[in-house]
N, C-alpha and C positions, 0 to 999 in steps of 0.2 A: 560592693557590687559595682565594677567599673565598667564605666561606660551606659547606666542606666541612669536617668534622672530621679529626684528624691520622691516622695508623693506625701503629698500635704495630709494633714490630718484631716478625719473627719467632724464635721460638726452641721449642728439642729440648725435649719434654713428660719429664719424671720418670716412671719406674717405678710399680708400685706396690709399696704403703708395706708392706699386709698379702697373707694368703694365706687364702681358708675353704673347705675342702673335708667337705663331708655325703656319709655313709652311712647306709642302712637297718637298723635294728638286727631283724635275721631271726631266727625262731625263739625270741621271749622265751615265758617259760614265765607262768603265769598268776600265783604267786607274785610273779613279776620286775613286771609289770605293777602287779600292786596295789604294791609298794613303790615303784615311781616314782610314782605318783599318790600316797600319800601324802608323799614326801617333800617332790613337786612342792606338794602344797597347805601343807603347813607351811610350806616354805621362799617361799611366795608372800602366806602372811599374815605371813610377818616383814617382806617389803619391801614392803606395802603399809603396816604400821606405822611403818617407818623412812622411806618417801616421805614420809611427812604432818611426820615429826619435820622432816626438809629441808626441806621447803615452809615448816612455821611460824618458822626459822632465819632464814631468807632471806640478806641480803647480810653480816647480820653472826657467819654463819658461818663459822670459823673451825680449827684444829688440835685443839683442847682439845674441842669439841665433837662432832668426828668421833670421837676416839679415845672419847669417852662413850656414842655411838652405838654404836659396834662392842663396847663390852664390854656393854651394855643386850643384842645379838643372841649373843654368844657362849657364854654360858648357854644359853640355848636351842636351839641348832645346837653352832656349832663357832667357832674362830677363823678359819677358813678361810671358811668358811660369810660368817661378818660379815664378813670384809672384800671378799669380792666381792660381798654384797647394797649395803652402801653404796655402792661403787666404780660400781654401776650405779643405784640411785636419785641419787645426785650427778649423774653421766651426763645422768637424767634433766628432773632438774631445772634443769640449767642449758641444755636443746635448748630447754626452754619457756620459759626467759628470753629466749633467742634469737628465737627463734620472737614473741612479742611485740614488742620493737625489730621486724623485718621489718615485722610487721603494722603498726605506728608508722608504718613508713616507706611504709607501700604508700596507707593513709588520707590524709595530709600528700599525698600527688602526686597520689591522686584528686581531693582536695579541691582544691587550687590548679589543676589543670586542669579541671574542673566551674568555678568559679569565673573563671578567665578566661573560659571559651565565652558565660557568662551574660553578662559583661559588653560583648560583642561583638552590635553589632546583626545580628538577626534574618537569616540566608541570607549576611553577611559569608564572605567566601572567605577560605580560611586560606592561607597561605604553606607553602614546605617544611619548617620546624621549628618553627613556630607553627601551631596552630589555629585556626580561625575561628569563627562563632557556631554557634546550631543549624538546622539545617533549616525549621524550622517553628515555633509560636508553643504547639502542642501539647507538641513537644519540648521546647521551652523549658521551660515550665511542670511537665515533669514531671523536669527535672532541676534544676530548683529545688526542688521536694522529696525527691530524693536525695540533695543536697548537705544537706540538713538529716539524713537516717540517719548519711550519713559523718561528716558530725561531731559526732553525738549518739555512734557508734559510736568515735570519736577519743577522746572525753573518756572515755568506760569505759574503754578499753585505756588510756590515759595514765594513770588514776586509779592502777589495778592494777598497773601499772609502777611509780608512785613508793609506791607503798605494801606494793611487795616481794612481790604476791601473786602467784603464777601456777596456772592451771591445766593439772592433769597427770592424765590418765584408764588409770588401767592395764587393759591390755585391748584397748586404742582406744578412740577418742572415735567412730567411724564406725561400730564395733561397738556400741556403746554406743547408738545410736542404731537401729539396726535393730530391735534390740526391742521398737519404739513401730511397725514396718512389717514384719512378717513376711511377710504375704501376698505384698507386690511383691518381698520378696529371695528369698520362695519357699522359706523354712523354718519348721518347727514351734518350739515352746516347745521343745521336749527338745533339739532340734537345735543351736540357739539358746545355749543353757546349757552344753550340753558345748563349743561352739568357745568361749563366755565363760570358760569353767573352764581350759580350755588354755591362754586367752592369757594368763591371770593367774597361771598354777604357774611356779614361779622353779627353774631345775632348768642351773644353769650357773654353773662354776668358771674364775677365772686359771690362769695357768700360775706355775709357779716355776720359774728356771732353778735346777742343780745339785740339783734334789727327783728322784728316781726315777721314771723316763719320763717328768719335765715336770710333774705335777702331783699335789700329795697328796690331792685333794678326787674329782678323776673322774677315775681312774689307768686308762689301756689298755698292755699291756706291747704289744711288736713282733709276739707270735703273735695278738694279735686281744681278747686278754682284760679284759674291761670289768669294773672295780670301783668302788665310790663306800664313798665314808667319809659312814654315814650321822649324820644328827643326832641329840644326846644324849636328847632322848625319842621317837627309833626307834631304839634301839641292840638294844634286845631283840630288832628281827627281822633281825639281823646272820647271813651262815652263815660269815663267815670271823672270825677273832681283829681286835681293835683296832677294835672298830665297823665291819668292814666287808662289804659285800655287793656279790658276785659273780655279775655277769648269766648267765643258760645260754649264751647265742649269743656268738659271735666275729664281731668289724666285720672288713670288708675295705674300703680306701679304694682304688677303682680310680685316681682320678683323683691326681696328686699323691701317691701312696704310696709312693713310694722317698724325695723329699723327708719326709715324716710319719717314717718309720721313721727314715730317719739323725738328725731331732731326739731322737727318744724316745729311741735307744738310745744317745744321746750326754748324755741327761740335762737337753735344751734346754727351756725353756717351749714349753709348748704348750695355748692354752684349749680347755674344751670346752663345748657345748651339748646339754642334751637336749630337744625338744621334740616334740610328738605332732600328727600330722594328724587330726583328725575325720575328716574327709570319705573319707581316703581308709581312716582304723582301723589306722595305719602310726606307729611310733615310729623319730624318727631323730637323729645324734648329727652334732653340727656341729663340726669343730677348726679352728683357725685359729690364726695365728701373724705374726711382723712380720721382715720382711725387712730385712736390714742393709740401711743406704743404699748408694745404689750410682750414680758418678759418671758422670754422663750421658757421650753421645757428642760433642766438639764439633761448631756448624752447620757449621762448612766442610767437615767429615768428610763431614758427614749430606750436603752439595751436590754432591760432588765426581762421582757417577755419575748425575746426576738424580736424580729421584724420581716418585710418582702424585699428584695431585691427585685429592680424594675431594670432593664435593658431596653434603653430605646432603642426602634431603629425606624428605618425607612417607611414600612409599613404596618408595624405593630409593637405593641410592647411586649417585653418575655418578662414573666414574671416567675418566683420563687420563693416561697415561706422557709425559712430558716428560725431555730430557735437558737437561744440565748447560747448557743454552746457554737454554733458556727453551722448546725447538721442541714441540710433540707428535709422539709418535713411535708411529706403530703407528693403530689403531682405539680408538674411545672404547669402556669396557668398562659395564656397568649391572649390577647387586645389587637386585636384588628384595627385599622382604619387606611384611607386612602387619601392620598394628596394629591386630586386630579378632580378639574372639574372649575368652576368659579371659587371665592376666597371664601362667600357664607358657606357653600359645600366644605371645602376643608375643613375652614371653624369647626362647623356640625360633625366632624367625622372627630378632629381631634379631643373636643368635649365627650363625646357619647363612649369612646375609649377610656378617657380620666375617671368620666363618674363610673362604670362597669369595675375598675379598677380601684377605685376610693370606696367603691360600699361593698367591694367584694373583701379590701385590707380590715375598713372597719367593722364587720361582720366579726373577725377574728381579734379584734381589739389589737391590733399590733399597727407600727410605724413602717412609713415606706423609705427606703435606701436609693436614691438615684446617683449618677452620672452629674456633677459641676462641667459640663459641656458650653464650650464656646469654641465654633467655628468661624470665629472672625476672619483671623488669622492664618486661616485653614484652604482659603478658598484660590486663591490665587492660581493661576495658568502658568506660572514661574514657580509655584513649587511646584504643582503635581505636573507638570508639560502636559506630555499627549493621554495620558488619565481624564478622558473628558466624563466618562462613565462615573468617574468616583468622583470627580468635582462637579457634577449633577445632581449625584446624590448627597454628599454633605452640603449644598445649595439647597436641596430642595427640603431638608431636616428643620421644621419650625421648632428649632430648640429653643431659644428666646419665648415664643410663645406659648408652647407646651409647660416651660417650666410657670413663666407667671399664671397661667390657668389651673394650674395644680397645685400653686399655695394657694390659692383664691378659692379653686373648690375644697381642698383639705383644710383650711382654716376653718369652713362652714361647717366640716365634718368632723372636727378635731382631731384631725389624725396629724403627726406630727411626721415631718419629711428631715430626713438626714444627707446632705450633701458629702458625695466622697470623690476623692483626686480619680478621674477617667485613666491613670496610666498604668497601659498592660490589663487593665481588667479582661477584653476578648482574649487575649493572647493565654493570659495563667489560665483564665476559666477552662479555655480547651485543652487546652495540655493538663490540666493538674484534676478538671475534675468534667468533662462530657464522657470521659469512656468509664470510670468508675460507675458514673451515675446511671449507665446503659445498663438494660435487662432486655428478655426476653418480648414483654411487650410495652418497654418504654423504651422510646431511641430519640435522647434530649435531645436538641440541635449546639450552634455553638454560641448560639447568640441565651440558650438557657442558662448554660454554664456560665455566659460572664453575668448572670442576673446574682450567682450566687457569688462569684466574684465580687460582685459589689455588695452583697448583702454581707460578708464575712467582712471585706474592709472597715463597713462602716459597725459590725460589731468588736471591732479592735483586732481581731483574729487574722494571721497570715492567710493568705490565698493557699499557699501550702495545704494541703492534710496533715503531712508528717515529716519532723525533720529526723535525721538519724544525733544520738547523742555522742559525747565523749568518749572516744574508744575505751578509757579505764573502767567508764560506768554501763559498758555492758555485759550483758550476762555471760556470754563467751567472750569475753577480749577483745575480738574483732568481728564478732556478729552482726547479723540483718536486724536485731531487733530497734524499732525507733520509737520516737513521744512526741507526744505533741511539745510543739514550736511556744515559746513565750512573745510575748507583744513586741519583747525588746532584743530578742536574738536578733546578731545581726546577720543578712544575707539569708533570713528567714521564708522571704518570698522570691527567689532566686530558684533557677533550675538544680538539681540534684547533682552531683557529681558523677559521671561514670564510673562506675564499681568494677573493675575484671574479675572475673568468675561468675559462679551462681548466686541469682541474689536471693534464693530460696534452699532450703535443706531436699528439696525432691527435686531431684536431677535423676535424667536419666542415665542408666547402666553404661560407665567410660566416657562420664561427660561432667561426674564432680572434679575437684579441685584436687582428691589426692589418685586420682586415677595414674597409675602408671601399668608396674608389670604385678598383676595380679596375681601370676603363679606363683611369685615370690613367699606370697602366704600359706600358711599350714590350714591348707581348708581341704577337706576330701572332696573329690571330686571337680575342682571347681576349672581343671585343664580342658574335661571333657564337657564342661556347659555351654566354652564357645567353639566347640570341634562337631561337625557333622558328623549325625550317626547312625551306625550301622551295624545289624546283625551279623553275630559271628557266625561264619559255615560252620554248618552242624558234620562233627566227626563222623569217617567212616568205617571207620571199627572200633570195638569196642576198648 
């Protein structure tokens, strides 16, 4: 198959790894408040002091210097205290190392694709996996000085990479910027400062296993009771013995709360979070914990009853039941949701999707087939140019999201999800199987077909329906009859070959293969079948 890329095999997606479940911490008393705000802001200028010690470290950070770090904070707070601020400035500072290599990598593929188009005369037509020139002499000319930002913009990030420097904005860096645009984000100075003030308080502990319900630093016992071991210059506003203070309110964890209780009362790690919404004047506490590994199901299990192929797209997901043999089975199903609105909206829309979807699969006791989608690399203005429509829409696709949300509700619901290679699944689905699968009152779309696409990938089965066999082993020599495809034919999922002639035995009259001159045969009558006719004048005598 030349010129097409290979496509990876399929296989059963992993669990997930963690668990975080938040409550609203109801009923704090005004006291309680003011000491989490001060804790929160103490404990937020020690790790802004220890971000910068990591930052000026850089690569030649090491053991000895950590352990210098945490006793620098443990005067100050606690030993508890320092080892979770480092634990999460470290965190920090090496997402924005990361995060730069990406940016590296994303400049170097704009740049070399800007750079070929230039060099491509003027309206050159591109190929399937090469590009051609630009449009216009206009275009040209103004992507020749974009190629000059990108790599003016290359050599700063390359500089700050070998020179070990990164930037890291506590707060957000997008927050950090609204400051300078109030009016369009449509908040005041005071507004502004109190969400800056929240996003910078550090108010979150590890867990220890075999420590007394999971952790010494934000201890909650199993009846609901929140206590924090506060730091050694707030120890005075302590109301229990050993530095510590005891919230008014009792959490309740609706969700996950029989899991939460058997870790604490069994003495297992458990982290906590506390952190405070402006907006809504709501304090709340986040716990979260790591799940033992846990060893997948094998594929052939996961194949053995069928499964659903899922087609995500923009606004909904296409789904389709397929059995163990490759067929669809049933009516194609569709999932709604919408990506417009605030980000709790979205959330809300792409959950209520999932779960519709996970107890409509698990109803039928079968496994779902998704798309391995990353649009990383997908997004750029230098590959797709003036495609702003399509680089809005694969932007605005929470594939990242969706997928973590979907092991996380399917692991709950034990349905087991199959990851398969995204290439060509739209393109075969529509060509090989939307117009078979049309009737009278079903008219699949294209985005159902490639659900079955995917569901046949991931059952080992060619995209194909039918390949044709070996000329020897058919019934006529060179007949239309065909078989199904094996796993390992090669060029299996590949277009059919053009056939000349009829690719069926009913042709119509002078349009099969041995049509020539018909009179030629001993048939009666068979001159006057294509001759107009007409009665003979009737004689006038007898």
């Amino acid at each position: 198959m030349g010129g097409l890329r290979g496509v990876a095999a399929p296989f059963v997606m992993p669990g997930p790894s963690g668990v975080a479940v938040r409550a609203g911490l109801k009923g704090l008393s005004g006291q309680d408040e003011t000491v989490l705000r001060l804790v929160g802001e103490l404990l937020g200028s020690l790790a802004s002091g220890d971000l910068k010690a990591r930052c000026a470290a850089g690569l030649g950070h090491d053991g000895e210097q950590w352990a210098w770090r945490k006793r620098a904070l443990t005067g100050q707070s606690s030993s508890r205290w320092a080892g979770s601020i480092t634990k999460f400035t470290h965190d920090q500072w090496a997402l924005a190392r990361r995060g730069q290599l990406a940016r590296i990598q994303s400049l170097r593929a704009g740049i070399d694709t800007v750079t070929h188009r230039l060099a491509q005369p003027v309206g050159a037509k591109g190929t399937k996996n090469t590009p051609g020139g630009y449009g216009s002499r206009r275009e040209w000319f103004a992507k020749s000085r974009r190629l000059h930002v990108l790599e003016d913009r290359l050599e700063q990030v390359r500089a700050e990479f070998e020179a070990e420097r990164v930037r890291v904005v506590r707060g957000g860096r997008k927050l950090a910027r609204t400051r300078h645009h109030l009016e369009a984000a449509g908040l005041t100075e005071v507004q502004w400062r109190l969400r800056w003030q929240a996003e910078r308080w550090f108010l979150q502990a590890d867990g220890e296993s075999g420590k007394r319900y999971g952790n010494e630093t934000i201890r909650i016992s199993p009846d609901g009771e929140v206590s924090i071991r506060l730091p050694a210059s707030l120890a005075d506003l302590a109301n229990r013995p050993h530095g510590r203070y005891v919230l008014a309110c009792r959490i309740r964890f609706h969700h996950r709360g029989e899991q939460w209780a058997d870790r604490v009362t069994a003495g297992r790690a458990v982290a906590y979070r506390i952190h405070y919404d402006p907006d809504r004047n709501r304090w709340y506490l986040t716990a979260s914990w790591q799940n033992p590994p846990v060893q997948t199901v094998p594929l052939s299990a996961v194949r053995a009853g069928g499964l659903v192929g899922v087609d995500m797209n923009a606004d909904h997901l296409a789904a389709w039941r397929l059995d163990e043999h490759g067929n669809p089975v049933g009516e194609p199903r569709r999932f709604d949701y919408r990506l417009d609105g605030t980000a709790g909206h979205r959330d809300a829309q792409v959950r209520h999707a999932l779960i519709r979807l996970l107890h409509w699969t698990a109803r039928h006791g079968l496994a779902l087939a998704i798309e391995d989608l990353d649009f990383d690399a997908e997004k750029t203005r230098e590959k797709h140019g003036r495609r702003k429509r399509f680089r809005k829409l694969i932007s605005g696709m929470p594939t990242a999201r969706l997928r973590a949300r979907l092991m996380s509700m399917a692991a709950e619901l034990g349905v087991a999800v199959v990851a398969v290679d995204p290439a060509y699944t739209s393109r075969w689905g529509a060509q090989h199987w939307q117009k078979p699968l049309a009737s009278k009152n079903r008219k699949p779309t294209r985005h159902d077909a490639a659900a079955v696409a995917i569901g046949r990938r991931a059952l080992g089965h060619p995209i194909r329906r039918r390949t044709a066999p070996p000329p020897p082993h058919r019934s006529d020599a060179v007949g239309h009859r065909t078989v199904q495809a094996r796993p390992d034919t090669p060029g299996r999922e590949g277009p059919r070959p053009r056939i000349p002639g009829p690719r069926t035995r009913s042709v119509p009259p002078g349009r099969g293969a041995k049509t020539g001159n018909q009179c030629a045969h001993n048939r009666s009558g068979h001159t006057a079948e294509h001759e107009p006719w007409t009665q003979d004048s009737l004689p006038l005598s007898p």
